[in-house]
N, C-alpha and C positions, 0 to 999 in steps of 0.2 A: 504493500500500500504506500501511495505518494500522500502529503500533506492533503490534497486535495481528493482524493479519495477516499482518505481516513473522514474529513470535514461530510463528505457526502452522506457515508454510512451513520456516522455518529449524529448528524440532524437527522436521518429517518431513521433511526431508534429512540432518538430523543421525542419524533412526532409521536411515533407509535406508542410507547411509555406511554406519553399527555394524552392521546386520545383514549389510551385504554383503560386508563382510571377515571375516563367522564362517559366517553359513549361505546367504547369499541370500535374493532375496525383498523386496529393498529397495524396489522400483516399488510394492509394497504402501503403503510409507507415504510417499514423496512423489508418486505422483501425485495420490492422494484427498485429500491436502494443498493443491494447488491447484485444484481442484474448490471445495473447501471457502472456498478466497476468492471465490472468485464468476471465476477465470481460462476463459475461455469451454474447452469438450470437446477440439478439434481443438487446441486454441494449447497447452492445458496437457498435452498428450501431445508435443508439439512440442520445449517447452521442458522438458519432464522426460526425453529424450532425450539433448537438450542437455548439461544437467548432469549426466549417466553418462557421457558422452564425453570427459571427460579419466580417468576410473576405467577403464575398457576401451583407452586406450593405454598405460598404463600397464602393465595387466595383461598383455599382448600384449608390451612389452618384457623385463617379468623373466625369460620363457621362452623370447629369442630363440636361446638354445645349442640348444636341444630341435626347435627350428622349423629350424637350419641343413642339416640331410639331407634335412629335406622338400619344397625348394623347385619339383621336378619335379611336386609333387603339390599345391603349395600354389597356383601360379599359374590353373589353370584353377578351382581351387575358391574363391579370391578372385575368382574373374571374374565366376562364382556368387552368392559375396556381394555385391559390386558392383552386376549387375544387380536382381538379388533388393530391393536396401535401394531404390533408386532405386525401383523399379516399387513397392513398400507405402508409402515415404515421399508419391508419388506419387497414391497411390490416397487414404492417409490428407489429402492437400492438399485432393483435389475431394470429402471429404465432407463434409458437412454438419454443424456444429454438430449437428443437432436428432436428426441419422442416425447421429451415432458416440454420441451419447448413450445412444442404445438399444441399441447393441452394447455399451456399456464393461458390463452387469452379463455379460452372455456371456462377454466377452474376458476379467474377471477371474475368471470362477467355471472357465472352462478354464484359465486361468495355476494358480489355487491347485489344481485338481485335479494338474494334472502338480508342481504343489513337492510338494504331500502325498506324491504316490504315486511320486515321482521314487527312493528306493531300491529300491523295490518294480520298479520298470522295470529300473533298474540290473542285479539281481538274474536278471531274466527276460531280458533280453538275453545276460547273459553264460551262461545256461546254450544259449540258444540257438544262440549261435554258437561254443559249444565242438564241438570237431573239426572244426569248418568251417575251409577254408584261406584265409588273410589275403590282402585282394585289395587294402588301403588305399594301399599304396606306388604303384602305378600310377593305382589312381583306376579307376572306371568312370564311365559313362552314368548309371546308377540314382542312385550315386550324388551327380554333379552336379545331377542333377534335384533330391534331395532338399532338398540344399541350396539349391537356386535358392529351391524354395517356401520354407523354412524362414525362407529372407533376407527374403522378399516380407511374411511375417507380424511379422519384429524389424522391419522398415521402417515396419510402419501402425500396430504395438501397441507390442511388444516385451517384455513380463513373460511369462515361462516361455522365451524364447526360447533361451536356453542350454539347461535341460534339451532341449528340443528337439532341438539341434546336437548334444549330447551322444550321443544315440539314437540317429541319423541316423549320429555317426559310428561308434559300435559296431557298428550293422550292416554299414558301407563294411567293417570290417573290423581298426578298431584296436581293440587289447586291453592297451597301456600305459596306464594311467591317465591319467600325466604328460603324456604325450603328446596323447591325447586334450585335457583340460583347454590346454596350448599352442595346440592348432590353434582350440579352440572360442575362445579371450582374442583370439589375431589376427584371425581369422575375423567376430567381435564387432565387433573396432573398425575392420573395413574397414564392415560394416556402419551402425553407429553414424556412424563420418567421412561416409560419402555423404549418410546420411540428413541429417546435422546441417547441412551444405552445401547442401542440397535445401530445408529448413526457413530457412535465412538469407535465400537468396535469395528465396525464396517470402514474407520478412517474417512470417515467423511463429510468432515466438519473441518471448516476453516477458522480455525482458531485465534489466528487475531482477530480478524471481523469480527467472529463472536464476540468473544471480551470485551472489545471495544465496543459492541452495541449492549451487551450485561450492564454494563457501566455508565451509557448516556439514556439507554430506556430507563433504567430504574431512577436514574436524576431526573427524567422527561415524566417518568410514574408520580415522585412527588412534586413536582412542578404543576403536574395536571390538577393533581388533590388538591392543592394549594388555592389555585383560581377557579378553582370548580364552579364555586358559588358566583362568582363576577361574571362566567363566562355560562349560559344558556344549555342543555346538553344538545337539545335540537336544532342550533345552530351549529354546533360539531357535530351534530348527524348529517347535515346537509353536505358541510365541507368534507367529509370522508367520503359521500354520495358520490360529489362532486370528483372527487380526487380521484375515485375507484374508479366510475365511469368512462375519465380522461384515461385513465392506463391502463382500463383493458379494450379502448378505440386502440392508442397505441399497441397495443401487442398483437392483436389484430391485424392491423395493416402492417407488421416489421414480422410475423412469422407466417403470411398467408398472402 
């Protein structure tokens, strides 16, 4: 990395930090971040994994009070994430440079479809499954399945993959918020941990980049927290909208 390359990377982990403690959406500006230094497709989704994974154990601890009742429900659904992150981390190892290039404008034009329209799901979810009876304390079939896949796609991509989990868990049957959000942050960083493990030993992390974005996200994390309040969260949902939009027209027109 040249001075100017370092400066690129460290502002889009420093965005993605700030947006990811106010609206989400961060993978918008550090992955295209290192694209933009020349970090080969496969390695720079790798290593942008990487450096969300101390942010998603974190997030997975503040809510461990919330996660204490749930543990009869939470082991076979980690087991879900577990294999899920392995099998796309997996899948993301044996492709090709040349082959994930021409999925990344896909992968991101369906990530920013689900941010955009992720209230809007919200919304239709909960009218759907009003008077439906809660089946999420026990868990079913369906929904482990869901989750498996869900884990499989945070494994090889991962941007949208939260809203994803979030959907997925609405229909298993939860309806606390709080709740929801707790299992979706653990659930994350079992995901994220495997995968990150998967990516180490595979050698396929660029590990300055990394560091140096561990270091300007997590300063860019409390940055965000700080002005949260001053700054609207639906005006940083628009500008992430906005942001995501422009760069998968970009990748688009540079891989097609």
């Amino acid at each position: 990395m040249n001075l100017a390359e370092a400066a690129l990377i460290g502002a889009g982990a420093f965005a993605a930090g700030a947006v990811n403690s106010v609206a989400g959406g961060g993978t918008f500006f550090s992955f295209p971040a290192l694209l933009a230094v020349g970090v080969p497709p496969v390695v720079a989704n790798a290593s942008n994994s990487v450096s969300l994974w101390p942010g998603s154990l974190s997030g997975a601890w503040a809510y461990k009070r919330e996660l204490a009742p749930l543990k009869r429900y939470l082991v076979p659904m980690g087991l879900a994430s577990l294999a899920g992150g392995v099998v796309g981390g997996v899948l993301l190892l044996r492709t090709q440079d040349s082959e994930f290039a021409r999925l990344i404008p896909w992968l991101l034009a369906f990530a920013t479809a689900l941010f955009a329209f992720s209230p809007r799901i919200s919304a239709l979810l909960a009218r759907w499954r009003a008077g439906r009876p809660a089946t999420a304390q026990g868990g079913s079939a369906g929904g482990w399945l869901t989750q498996l896949l869900v884990s499989v796609y945070g494994g090889f991509f991962g941007a949208g993959m939260g809203i994803l989990m979030m959907a997925s868990l609405a229909i298993a049957g939860h309806e606390d918020v709080q709740e929801v959000n707790a299992i979706k942050n653990l659930l994350s960083a079992v995901i994220y941990s495997v995968t990150v493990v998967t990516f180490i030993v595979a050698g396929a992390v660029s590990w300055p980049h990394t560091l140096l974005m561990i270091l300007t996200a997590t300063l860019g994390g409390y940055w965000g927290a700080t002005v949260a309040r001053k700054v609207p969260a639906v005006w940083l949902r628009r500008v992430v909208i906005a942001v995501a939009a422009l760069l998968t027209l970009h990748y688009f027109m540079k891989f097609y």
